[in-house]
C-alpha positions in Angstrom: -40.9 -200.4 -16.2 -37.2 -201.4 -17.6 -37.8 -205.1 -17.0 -33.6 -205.0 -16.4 -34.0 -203.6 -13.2 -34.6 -205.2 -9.7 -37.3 -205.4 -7.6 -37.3 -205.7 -3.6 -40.0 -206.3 -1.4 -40.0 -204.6 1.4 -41.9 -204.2 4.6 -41.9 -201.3 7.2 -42.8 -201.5 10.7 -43.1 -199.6 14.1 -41.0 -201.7 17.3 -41.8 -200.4 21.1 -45.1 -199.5 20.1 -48.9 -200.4 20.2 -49.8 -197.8 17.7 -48.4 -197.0 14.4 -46.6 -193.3 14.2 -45.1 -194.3 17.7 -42.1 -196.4 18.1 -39.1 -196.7 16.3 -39.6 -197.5 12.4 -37.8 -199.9 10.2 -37.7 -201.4 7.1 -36.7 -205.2 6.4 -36.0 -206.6 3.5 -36.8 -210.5 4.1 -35.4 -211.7 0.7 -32.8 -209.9 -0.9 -30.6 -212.9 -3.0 -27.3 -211.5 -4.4 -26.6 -207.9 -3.1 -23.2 -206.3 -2.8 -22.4 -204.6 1.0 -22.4 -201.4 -1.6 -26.1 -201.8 -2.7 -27.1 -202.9 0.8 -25.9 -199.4 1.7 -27.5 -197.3 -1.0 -30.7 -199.0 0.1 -30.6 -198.3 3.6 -29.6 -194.3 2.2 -32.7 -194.5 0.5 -34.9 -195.6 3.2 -33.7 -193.1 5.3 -34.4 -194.7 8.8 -32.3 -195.4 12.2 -32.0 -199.0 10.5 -32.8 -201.1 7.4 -32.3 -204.7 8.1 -31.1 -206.9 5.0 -32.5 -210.9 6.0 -30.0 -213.7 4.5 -29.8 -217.3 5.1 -27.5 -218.0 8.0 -24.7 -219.4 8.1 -25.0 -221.6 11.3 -28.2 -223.6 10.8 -29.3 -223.6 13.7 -30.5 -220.2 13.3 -33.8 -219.3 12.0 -32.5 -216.3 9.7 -29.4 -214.2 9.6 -29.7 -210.2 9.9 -27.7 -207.8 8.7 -28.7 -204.0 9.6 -27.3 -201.1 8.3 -28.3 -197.4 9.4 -28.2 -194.5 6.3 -24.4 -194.2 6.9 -22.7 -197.6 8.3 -23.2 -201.4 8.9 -23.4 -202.1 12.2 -23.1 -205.7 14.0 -26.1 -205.6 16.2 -29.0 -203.4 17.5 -32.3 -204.0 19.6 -35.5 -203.1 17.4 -34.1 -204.0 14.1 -33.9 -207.8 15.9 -37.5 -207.3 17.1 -39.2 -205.2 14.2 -37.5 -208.5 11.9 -39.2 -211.4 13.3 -42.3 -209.9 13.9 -42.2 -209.5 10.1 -40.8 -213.2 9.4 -43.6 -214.3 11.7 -46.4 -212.3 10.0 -45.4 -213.8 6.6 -45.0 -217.4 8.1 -41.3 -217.6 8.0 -41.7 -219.2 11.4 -43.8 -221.7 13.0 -46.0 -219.8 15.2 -46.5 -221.8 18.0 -48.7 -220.5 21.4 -47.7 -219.5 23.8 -44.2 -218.8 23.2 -42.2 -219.2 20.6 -38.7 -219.7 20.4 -35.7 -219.0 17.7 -32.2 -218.4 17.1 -30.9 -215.5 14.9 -27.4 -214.7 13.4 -26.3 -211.4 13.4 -22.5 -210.4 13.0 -22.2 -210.7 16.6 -23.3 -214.3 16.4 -26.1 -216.7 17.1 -28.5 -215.5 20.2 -31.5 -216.2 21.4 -35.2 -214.7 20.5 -39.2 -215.5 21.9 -42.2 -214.5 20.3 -44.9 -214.3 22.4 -48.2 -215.9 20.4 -52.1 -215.2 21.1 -54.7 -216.6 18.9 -51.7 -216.9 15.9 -50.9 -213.0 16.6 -47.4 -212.2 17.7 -48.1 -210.0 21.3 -44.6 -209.5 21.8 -40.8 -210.0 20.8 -38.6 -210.5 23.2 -34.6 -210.6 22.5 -31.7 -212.0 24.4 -28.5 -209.8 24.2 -24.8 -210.3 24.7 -24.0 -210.8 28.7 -22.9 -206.6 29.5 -19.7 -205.2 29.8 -18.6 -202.5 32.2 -16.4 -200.9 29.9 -15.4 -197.6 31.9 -16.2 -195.2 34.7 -15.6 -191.8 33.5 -14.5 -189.6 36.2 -17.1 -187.3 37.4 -14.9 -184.1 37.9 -13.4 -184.6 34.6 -16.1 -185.7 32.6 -19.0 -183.6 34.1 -18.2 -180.3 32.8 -17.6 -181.6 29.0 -20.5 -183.5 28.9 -22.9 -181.0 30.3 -21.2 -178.6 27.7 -22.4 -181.3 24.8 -25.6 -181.8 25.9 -26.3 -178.2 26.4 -27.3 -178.6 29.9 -25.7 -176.8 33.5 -23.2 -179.6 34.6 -25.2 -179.4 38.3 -28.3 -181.4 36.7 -25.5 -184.4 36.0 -26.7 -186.8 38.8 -24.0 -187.4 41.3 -21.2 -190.0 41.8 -24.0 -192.5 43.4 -24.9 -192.9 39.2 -22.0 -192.7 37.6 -21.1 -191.8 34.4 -20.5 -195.2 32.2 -19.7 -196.9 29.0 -21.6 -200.0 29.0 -22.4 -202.5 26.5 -24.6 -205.1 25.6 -23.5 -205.6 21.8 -23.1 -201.6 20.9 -21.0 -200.0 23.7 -23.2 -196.7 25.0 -22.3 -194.0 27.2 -24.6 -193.8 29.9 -25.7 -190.6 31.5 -27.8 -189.8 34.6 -29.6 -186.4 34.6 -31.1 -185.0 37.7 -35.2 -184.1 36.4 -37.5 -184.8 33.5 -37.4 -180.9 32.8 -33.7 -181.3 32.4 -33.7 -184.1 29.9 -36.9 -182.3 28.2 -34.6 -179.6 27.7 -31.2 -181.3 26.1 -29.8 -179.9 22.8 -26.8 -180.8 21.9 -23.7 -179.8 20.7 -22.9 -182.4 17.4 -19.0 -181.7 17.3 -18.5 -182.2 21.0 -21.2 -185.1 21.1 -18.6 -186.7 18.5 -15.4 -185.9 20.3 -16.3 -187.3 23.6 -18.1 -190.2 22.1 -15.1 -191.0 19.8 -12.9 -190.9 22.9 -14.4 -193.2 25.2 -15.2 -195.8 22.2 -18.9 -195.4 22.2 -21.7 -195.1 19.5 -23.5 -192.6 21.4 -25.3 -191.0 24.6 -27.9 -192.3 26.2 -29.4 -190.1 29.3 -32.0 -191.4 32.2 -33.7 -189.9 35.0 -36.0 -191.7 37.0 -38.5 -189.2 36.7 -41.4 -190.3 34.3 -44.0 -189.1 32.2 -45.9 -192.6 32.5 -46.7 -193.6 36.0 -45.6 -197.1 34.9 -42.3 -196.6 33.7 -39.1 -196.8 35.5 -37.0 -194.3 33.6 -37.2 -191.6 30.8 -34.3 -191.8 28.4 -33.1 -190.2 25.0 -30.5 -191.7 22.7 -28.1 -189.7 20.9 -26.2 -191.6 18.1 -24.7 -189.7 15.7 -21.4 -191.7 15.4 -23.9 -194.1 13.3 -25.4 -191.3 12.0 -28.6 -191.2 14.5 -29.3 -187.8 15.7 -31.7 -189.1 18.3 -33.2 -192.4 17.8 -37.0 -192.6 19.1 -36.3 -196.3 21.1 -33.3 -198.1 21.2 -33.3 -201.7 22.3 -29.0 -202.0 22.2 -28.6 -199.4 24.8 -31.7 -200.4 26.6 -30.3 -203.3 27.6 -27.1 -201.7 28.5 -28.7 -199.1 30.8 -30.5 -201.6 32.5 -27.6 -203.8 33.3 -26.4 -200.3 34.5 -29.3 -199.5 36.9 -29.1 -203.1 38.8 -25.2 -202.9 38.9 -25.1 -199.4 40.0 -28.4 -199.6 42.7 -30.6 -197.3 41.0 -33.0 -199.7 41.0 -34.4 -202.3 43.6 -32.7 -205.5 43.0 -34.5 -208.8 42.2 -33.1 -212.2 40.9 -34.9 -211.0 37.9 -35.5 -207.2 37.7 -37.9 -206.1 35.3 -37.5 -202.3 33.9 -39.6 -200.1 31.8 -37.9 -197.3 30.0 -40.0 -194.6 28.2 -38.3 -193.0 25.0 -38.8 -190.9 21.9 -41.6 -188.5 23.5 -39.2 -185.5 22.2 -39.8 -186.3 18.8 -42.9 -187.2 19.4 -42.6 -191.2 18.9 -43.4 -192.5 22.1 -42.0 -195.4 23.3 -42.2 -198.6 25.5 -39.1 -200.5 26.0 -39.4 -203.6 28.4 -36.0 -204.9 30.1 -35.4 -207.6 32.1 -32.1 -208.2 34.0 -31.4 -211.5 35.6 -28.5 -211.4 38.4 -27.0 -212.8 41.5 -26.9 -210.0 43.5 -26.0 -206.6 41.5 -24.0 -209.2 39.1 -26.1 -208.9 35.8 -26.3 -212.6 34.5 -28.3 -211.9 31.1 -30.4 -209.4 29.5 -33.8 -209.2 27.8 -35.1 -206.6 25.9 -38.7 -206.6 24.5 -41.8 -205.0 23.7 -44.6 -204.5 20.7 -44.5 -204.1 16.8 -47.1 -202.6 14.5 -47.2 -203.4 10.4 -47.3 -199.7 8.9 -46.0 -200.3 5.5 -45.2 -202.9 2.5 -44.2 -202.0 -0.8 -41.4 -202.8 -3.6 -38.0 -201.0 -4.4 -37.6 -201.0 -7.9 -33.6 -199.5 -8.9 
């Protein structure tokens, strides 16, 4: 080996799953020293998943690490199981004192400094759970506009678009996320979209993807069965995504889809088209259908370690 070259440690990992293969992978880097924003790039090329996350001292210290995740093709300033699939690594190499039942951190991504539990059984990590930025309601698209166009992209008749009860949406809970309601599981089963006019709407309405929903299930415990579609960062169709998670579920108590509880919890199923499965767990605190805060959590599995050596 050219003792001139570096050599990164890196560690790969399954979030919203029990079992490895399911989930959404990642890798995290939890000590990278001096990089440029170029080699942090290259890197996350080279892994080739949804998201690599790069960890860095932070820079407020009241924050237990700072994060900065990339997908293949672009930085981007926050995300759901990067955040999770991250300190379940920092705990599992004692980065953090592990303390039973829960325990509780700040982390520092580009967004800034939010809040994130661990919950702890017999010194194993159960579950991470993430707090994300309070929503925004960024715009109702109108249906008789929008409809027709969006059915078009998603390769779908624009009658199994859900009607105005569920409207169409761009919400966000760090990463803004247009939110679509289709009409049956078959429906959403059956999706395949159209990349140039995915883009074009996307890039109109100022979002960093598609997410659809229908309330019908293949769990019996789970509230909703969604698919993601990100390629404005690059992400064809990511297998779980905490961001827009927590953006749809701010959506389903604002919007009624869901009964209404000071705390609301939501489980959304994900990724069983591309045969990842997924368990996203969501929990909306509000006054009323005016969404207070948002948690997003579930499992991670350890799949992988290894070194980059360039």
């Amino acid at each position: 080996m050219d003792i001139s070259r570096q050599s990164l440690q890196f560690f790969q990992v399954d979030v919203f799953t029990s079992e490895p293969f399911g989930g959404n992978p990642l890798a995290v880097f939890p000590s990278v020293g001096e990089l440029s924003d170029r080699e942090f790039q290259q890197i996350a090329r080279e892994m080739n998943l949804s998201e690599t996350v790069f960890v860095l001292p932070p820079t407020d210290p009241r924050a237990a690490a700072k994060v900065r995740i990339f997908t293949p093709f672009h930085e981007i300033p926050f995300a759901g199981h990067p955040v999770l699939g991250t300190f379940y690594v920092l705990g599992v190499l004692k980065r953090l004192d592990l303390r039973e039942p829960v325990t509780k951190v700040l982390y520092e991504c580009n967004l800034g400094l939010y809040s994130l539990e661990l919950i702890v059984l017999k010194n194993q990590i159960e579950q991470v759970v993430m707090s994300q930025p309070p929503p925004q309601f960024i715009e109702v698209l109108q249906q008789v506009e929008a409809v027709y166009e969006i059915a078009k992209a998603l390769g779908i008749h624009k009658s199994l678009i859900a009607d105005s009860l569920s409207p169409l949406e761009v919400v966000s809970t760090g990463l803004p996320v247009l939110i679509v309601p289709i009409r049956t599981l078959t429906a959403v089963k059956s999706i395949e979209v159209n990349r140039s006019a995915l883009l074009d709407i996307c890039d109109r309405v100022g979002a960093n993807g598609i997410m659809v929903f229908t309330t019908m299930t293949v769990e019996e415990n789970a509230t909703v069965h969604t698919r993601m579609f990100a390629d404005p960062i690059g992400i064809p169709e990511d297998p779980a995504t905490g961001s827009a998670s927590g953006a749809l579920g701010a959506y389903l108590v604002k919007n009624g889809v869901v009964e209404v509880w000071p705390t609301t919890e939501v489980v959304m199923e994900q990724g069983y088209e591309i045969n990842r499965p997924s368990r996203i767990l969501v929990q909306i605190f509000s006054d009323d259908d005016v969404v207070k805060e948002i948690k997003v959590g579930g499992q991670v599995v350890m799949v992988a370690e290894g070194k980059m050596v360039y």
